[in-house]
C-alpha positions as CSV (number, residue, x, y, z in Angstrom):
1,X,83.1,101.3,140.1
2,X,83.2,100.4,136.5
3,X,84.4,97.0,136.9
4,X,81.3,96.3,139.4
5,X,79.2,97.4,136.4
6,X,80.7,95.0,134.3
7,X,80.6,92.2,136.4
8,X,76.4,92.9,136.6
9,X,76.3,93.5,133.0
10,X,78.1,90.3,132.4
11,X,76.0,88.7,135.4
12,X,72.7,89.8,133.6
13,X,73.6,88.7,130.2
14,X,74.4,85.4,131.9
15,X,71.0,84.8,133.2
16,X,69.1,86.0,129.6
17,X,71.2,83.1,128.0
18,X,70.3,81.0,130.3
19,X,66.6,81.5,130.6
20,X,66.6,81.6,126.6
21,X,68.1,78.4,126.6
22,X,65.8,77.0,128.6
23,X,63.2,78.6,126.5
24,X,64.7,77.0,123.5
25,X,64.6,73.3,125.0
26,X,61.0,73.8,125.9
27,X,60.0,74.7,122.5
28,X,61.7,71.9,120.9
29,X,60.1,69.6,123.0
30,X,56.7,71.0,122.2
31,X,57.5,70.5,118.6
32,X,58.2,67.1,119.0
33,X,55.5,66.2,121.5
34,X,53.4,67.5,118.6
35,X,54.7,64.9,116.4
36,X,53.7,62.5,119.0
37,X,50.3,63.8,119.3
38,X,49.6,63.3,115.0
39,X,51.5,59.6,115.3
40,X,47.9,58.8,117.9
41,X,45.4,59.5,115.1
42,X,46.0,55.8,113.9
43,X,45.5,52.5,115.6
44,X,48.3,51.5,113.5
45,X,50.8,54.0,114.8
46,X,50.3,54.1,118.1
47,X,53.6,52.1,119.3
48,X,55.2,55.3,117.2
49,X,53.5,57.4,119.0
50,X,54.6,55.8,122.7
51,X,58.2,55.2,121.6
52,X,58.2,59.0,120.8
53,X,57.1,60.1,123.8
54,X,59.0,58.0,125.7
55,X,62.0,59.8,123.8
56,X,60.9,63.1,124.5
57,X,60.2,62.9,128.4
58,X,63.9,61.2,128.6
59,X,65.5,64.0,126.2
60,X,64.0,67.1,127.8
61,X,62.4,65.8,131.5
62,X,64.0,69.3,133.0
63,X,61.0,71.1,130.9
64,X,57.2,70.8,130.8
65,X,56.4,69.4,128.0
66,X,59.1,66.7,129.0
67,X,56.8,65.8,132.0
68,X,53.6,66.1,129.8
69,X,55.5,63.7,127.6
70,X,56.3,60.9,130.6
71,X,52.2,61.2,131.6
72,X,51.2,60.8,128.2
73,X,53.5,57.9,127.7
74,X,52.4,55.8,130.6
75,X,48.6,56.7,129.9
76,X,49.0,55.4,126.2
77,X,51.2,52.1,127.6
78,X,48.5,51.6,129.2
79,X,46.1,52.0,126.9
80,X,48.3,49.9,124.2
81,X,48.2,46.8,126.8
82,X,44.2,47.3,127.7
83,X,43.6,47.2,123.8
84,X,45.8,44.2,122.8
85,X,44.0,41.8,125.7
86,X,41.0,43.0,123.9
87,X,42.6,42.0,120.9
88,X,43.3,38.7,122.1
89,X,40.0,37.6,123.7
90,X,37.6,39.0,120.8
């Protein structure tokens, strides 16, 4: 009887790492998606600001913020290659 308690002690603490792990990626990745957010304020920074998200929805894709991350990526790529044929025809 005692060694079933253990075992679902054990089991338990198992899971809490787990889920605070995963806790722990996710709030990383909104600290750095943050970063990524204050590199879009200028024009001039903007391929920082791509490259960094790009780097974030690679690094932590199994969390939220990693997909937020990819979306925001391919919406500023695009945005990057809409402004530069501006760029180019003005």
């Amino acid at each position: 009887m005692k060694r079933g308690y253990t075992f679902l002690l054990v089991f338990g603490l198992s899971i809490l790492a787990g889920c605070a792990t995963d806790t722990g990626r996710e709030n990383e990745a909104q600290r750095m998606f943050l970063t990524g957010r204050d590199l879009e304020e200028a024009f001039e920074s903007l391929p920082r600001a791509i490259a960094r998200y790009a780097e974030i929805a690679e690094k932590y894709a199994d969390t939220e913020t990693g997909k937020r991350a990819g979306e925001r990526y391919q919406k500023l790529l695009k945005a990057q290659q809409l402004l530069s044929r501006r760029g180019a025809t003005s």
